[in-house]
matplotlib code that plots the C-alpha trace (Angstrom):
import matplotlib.pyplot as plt

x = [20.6, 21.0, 18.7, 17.4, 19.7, 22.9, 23.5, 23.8, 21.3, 20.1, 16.8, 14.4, 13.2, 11.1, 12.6, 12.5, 12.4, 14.6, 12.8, 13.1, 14.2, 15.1, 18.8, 18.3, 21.7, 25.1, 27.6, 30.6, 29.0, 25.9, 23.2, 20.1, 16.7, 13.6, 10.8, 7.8, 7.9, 9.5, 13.8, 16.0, 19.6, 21.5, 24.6, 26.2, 28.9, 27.7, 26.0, 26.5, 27.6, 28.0, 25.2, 24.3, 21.5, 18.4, 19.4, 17.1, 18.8, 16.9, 17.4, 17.5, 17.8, 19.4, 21.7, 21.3, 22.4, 21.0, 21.4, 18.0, 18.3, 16.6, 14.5, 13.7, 12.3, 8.6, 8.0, 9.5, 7.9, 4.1, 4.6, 5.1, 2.8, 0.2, 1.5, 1.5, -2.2, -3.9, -2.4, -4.5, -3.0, -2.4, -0.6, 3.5, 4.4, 3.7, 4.6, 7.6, 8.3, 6.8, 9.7, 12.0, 11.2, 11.3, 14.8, 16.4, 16.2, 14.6, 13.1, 15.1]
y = [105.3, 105.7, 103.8, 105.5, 103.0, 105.4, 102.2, 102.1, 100.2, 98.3, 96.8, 98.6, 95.6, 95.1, 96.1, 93.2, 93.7, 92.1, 90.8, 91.5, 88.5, 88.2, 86.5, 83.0, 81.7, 82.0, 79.6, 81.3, 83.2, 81.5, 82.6, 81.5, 84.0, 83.7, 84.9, 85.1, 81.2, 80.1, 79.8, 79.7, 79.7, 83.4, 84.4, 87.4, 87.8, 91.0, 92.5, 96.1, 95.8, 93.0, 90.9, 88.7, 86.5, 89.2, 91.3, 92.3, 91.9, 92.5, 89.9, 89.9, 86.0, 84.4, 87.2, 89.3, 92.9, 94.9, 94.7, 96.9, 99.5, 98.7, 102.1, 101.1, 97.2, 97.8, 100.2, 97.6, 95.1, 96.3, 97.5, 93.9, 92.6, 95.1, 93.9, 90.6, 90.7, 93.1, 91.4, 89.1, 86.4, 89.2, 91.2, 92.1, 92.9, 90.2, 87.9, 89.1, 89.1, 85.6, 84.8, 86.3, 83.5, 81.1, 81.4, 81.4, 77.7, 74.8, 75.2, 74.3]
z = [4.2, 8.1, 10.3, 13.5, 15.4, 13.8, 11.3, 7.8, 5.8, 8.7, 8.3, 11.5, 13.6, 16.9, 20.3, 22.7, 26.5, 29.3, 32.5, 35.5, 38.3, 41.4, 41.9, 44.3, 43.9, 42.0, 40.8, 39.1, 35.8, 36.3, 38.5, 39.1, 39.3, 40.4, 37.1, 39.1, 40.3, 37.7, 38.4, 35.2, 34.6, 33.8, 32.7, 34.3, 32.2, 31.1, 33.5, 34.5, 38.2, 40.7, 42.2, 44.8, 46.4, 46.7, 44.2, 41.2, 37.5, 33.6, 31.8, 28.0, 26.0, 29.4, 29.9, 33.3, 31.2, 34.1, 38.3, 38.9, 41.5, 44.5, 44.4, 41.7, 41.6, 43.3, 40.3, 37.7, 39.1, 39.3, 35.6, 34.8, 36.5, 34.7, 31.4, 31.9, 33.7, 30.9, 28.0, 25.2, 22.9, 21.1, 22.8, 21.2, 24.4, 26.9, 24.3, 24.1, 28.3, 27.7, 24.6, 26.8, 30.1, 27.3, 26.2, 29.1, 28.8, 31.2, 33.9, 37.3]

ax = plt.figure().add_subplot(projection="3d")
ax.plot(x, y, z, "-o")
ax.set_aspect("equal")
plt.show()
């Protein structure tokens, strides 16, 4: 049986969402973003095109997989914000932005 992912016999699961952050600092691989307020460590070493200090990335499980176009972070941004505002305890979604600031480790 095919999956709507294209694999065989996969089980379907839940999407998760990255995050958007804005990039403070970087050390090598390793930078570290700004999650509204909160700063946590990010790797880069996957991300889809260079960054520096000031640029937005997604990040996915402490991963930076995305450097957000700048046309396109006040739009990504305010729909985050909405999420995260609107949301109950409930709520798949903004618990899983909320898993996602989790597991990018400790905060610095």
């Amino acid at each position: 049986m095919q999956s709507p992912g294209g694999m065989a016999d996969a089980e379907p699961s839940s999407m998760c969402l990255g995050v958007p952050g804005r990039v403070v600092s970087i050390d090598g691989d390793v930078a570290i973003v700004d999650f509204w307020g909160v700063t946590k460590p990010i790797r880069l070493d996957v991300v889809d095109a260079p960054v520096e200090p000031g640029d937005y990335v997604l990040n996915h499980v402490g991963f930076a997989i995305r450097r957000i176009p700048a046309a396109e972070i006040g739009e990504t941004l305010s729909m985050y914000d909405e999420l995260l505002k609107r949301a109950d305890a409930d709520d798949l979604m903004a618990l899983d932005v909320r898993g996602e600031l989790a597991a990018t480790g400790e905060d610095t």
